[in-house]
ZAMARGU-4260 file (C-alpha; in steps of 0.2 Angstrom, whole numbers, plus 5000, padded with zeros to 4 digits):
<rodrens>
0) 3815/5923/4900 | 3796/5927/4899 | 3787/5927/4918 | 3771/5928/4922 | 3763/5945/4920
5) 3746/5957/4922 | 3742/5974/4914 | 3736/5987/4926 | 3731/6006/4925 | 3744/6011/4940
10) 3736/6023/4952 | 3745/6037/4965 | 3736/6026/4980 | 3743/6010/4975 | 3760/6012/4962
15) 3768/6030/4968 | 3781/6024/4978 | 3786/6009/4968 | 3787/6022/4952 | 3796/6032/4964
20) 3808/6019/4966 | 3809/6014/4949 | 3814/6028/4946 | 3824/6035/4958 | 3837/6017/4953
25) 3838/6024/4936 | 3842/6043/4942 | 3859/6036/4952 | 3863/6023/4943 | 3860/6024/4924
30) 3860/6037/4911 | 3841/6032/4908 | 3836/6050/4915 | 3846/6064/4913 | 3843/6069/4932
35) 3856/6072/4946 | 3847/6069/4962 | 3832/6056/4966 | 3815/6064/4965 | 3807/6064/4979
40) 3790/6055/4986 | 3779/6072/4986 | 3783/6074/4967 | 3773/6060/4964 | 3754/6066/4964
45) 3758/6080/4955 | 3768/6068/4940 | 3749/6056/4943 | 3738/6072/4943 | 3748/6078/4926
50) 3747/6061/4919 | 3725/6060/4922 | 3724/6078/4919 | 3730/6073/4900 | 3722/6057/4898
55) 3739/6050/4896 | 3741/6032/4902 | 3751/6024/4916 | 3753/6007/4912 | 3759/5994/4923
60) 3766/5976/4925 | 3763/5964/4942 | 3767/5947/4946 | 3758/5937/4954 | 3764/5943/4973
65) 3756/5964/4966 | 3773/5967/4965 | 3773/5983/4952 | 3790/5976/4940 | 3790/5991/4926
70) 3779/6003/4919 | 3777/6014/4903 | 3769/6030/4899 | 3770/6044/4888 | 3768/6063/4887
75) 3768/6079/4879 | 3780/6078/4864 | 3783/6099/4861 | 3769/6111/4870 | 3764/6118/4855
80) 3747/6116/4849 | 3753/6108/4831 | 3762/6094/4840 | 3745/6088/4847 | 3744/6071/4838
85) 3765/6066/4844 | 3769/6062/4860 | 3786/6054/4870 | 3785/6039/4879 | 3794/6030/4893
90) 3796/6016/4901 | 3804/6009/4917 | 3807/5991/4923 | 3813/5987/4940 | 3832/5981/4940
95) 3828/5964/4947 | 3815/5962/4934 | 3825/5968/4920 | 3829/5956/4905 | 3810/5947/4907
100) 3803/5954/4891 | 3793/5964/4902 | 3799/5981/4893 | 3794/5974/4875 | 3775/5969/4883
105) 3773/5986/4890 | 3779/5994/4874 | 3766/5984/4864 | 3754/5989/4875 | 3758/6010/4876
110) 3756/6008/4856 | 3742/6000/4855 | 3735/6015/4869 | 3741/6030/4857 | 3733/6021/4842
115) 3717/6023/4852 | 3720/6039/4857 | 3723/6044/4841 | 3743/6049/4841 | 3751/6049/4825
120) 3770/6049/4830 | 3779/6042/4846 | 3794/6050/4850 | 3808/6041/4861 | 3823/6051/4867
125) 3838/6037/4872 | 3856/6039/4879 | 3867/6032/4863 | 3874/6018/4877 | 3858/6012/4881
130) 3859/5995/4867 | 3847/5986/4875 | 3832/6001/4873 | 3840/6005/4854 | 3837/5987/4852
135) 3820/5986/4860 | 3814/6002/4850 | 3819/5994/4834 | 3811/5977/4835 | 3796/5989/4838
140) 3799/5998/4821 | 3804/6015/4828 | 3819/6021/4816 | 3834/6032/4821 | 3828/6051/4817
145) 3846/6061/4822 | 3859/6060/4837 | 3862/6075/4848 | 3879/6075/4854 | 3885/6082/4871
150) 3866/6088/4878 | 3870/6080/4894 | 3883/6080/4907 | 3884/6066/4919 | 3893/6051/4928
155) 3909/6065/4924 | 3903/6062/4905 | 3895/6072/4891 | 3882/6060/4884 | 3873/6060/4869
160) 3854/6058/4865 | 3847/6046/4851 | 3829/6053/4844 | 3820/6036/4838 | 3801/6038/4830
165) 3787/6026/4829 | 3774/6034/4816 | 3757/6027/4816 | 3744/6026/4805 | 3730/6036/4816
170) 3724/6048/4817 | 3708/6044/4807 | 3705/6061/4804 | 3718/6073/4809 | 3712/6091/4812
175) 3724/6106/4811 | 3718/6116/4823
</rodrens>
């Protein structure tokens, strides 16, 4: 079921407590983050001042009420200064938003940022039981790069982390140092 939807750059002022939030549902109760305990609200200008400080998008989705239903961003994909063209993504949407095509849209939209950006390789990192995001990354074209078995311990688990891939055809003109 599609709904009615508007893009936004989130801001700390506005969006921090309803990422918090977003977040915070998938901390307890998914293996979407490999976290134990909720983060909490004064992490949040410091994850927005990170984010602006690297030019790296906070992309969000609203209905018509400003409700903020999901976001996406991406980050650093390995500190090292040869990595500087890949980046990992994610992307949150609110549980009673969930099944709205409101993930796929924000994806779209996070690629169409690191193209002009310049990024050459987008990097996601998902819990081998999450179907729905395998499925959603695939339909996007990002291919299964490797498994890591047992790098996480939760929900009295081991869980094991699927490495998908999305390369693109920027940059333009690479430069390798």
């Amino acid at each position: 079921m599609q709904c009615s939807a508007t893009f936004i750059t989130c801001s700390y002022e506005s969006h921090a407590n309803s990422i918090l939030e977003i977040l915070n549902d998938a901390i307890i109760n998914s293996t979407a983050l490999y976290e134990y305990l909720p983060r909490k609200a004064e992490t949040m200008e410091d994850w927005f001042n990170q984010k602006q400080a690297s030019n790296f998008p906070v992309i969000g989705v609203i209905n018509e009420a400003q409700q903020l239903m999901g976001f996406a961003t991406y980050g650093t994909f390995r500190a090292f200064p040869a990595n500087k063209y890949s980046i990992e993504h994610s992307v949150y949407i609110d549980k009673s938003h969930r099944g709205k095509g409101l993930a796929k849209q924000l994806m779209i939209k996070l690629i169409e940022t690191a193209k002009q950006q310049q990024y050459h390789t987008i990097i996601a990192g998902i819990d081998i039981e999450n179907e729905s995001s395998i499925a959603l990354h695939k339909k996007l074209g990002f291919e299964h790069v490797g498994t890591f078995k047992d790098v996480a311990y939760k929900f009295d688990r081991w869980l094991d982390l699927s490495m998908y891939q999305l390369i693109l055809s920027t940059p333009k003109k690479p430069v390798g140092n």
